[in-house]
C-alpha positions in Angstrom: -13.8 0.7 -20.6 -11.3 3.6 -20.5 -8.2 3.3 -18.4 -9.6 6.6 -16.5 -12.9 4.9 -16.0 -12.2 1.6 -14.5 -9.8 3.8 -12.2 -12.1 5.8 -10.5 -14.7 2.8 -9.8 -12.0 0.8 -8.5 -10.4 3.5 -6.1 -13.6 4.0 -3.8 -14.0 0.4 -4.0 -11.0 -0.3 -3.0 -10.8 2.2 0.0 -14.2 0.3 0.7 -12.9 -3.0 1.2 -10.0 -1.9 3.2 -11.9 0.1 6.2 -14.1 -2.9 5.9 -11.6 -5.2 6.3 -9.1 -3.0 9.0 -12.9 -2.4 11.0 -13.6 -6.8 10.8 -9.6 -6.6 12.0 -9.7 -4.3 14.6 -13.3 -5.9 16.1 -11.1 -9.0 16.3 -8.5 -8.1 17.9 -10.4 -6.2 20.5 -12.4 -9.3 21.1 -9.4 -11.4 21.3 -7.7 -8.9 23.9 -10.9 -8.7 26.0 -11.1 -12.4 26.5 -7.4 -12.8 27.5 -7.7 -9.9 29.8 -10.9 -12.1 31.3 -9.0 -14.6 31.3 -6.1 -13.7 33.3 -6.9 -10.3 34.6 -3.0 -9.6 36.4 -1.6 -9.5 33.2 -4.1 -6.9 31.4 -1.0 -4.1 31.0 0.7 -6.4 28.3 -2.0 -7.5 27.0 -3.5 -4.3 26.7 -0.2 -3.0 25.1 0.1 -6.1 22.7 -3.6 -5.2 21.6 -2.3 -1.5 21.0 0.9 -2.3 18.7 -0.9 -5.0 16.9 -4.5 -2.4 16.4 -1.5 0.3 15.1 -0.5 -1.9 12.9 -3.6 -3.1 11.2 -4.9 0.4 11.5 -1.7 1.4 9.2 -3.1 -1.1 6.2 -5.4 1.1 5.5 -3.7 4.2 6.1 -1.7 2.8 2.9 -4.2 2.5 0.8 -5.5 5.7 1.4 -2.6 6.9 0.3 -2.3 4.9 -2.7 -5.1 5.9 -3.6 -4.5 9.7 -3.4 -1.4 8.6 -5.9 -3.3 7.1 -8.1 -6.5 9.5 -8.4 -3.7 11.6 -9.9 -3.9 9.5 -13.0 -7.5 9.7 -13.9 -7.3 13.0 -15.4 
């Protein structure tokens, strides 16, 4: 299999397994927030704004491949 080829089955795939992955992230990490927060309901602003840094950041993983891939759909031809 050409170079070319196995480049543009593995791009979509990839982008695949990264909103897959960021979306199992970001489900976590809601969860986690929402049983803190029921936990100890005074101190929902921080954790609220942990949840938000820590969402942007995961969120951002996959930002990056999307961009990678934009770099390298360049190459298929």
């Amino acid at each position: 299999m050409p170079y070319a080829s196995a480049l543009s089955f593995a791009l979509p795939l990839g982008i695949a397994i990264a909103a897959i992955g960021s979306g199992i992230g970001l489900g976590m990490i809601g969860q986690g927030a929402m049983q803190a927060i029921g936990r100890q309901p005074e101190a929902a602003a921080k954790i609220q704004l942990a949840m938000i840094i820590i969402a942007g950041l995961a969120e951002a993983l996959t930002i990056y491949a999307f961009v990678t891939m934009f770099v390298l759909s360049t190459k298929i031809g």
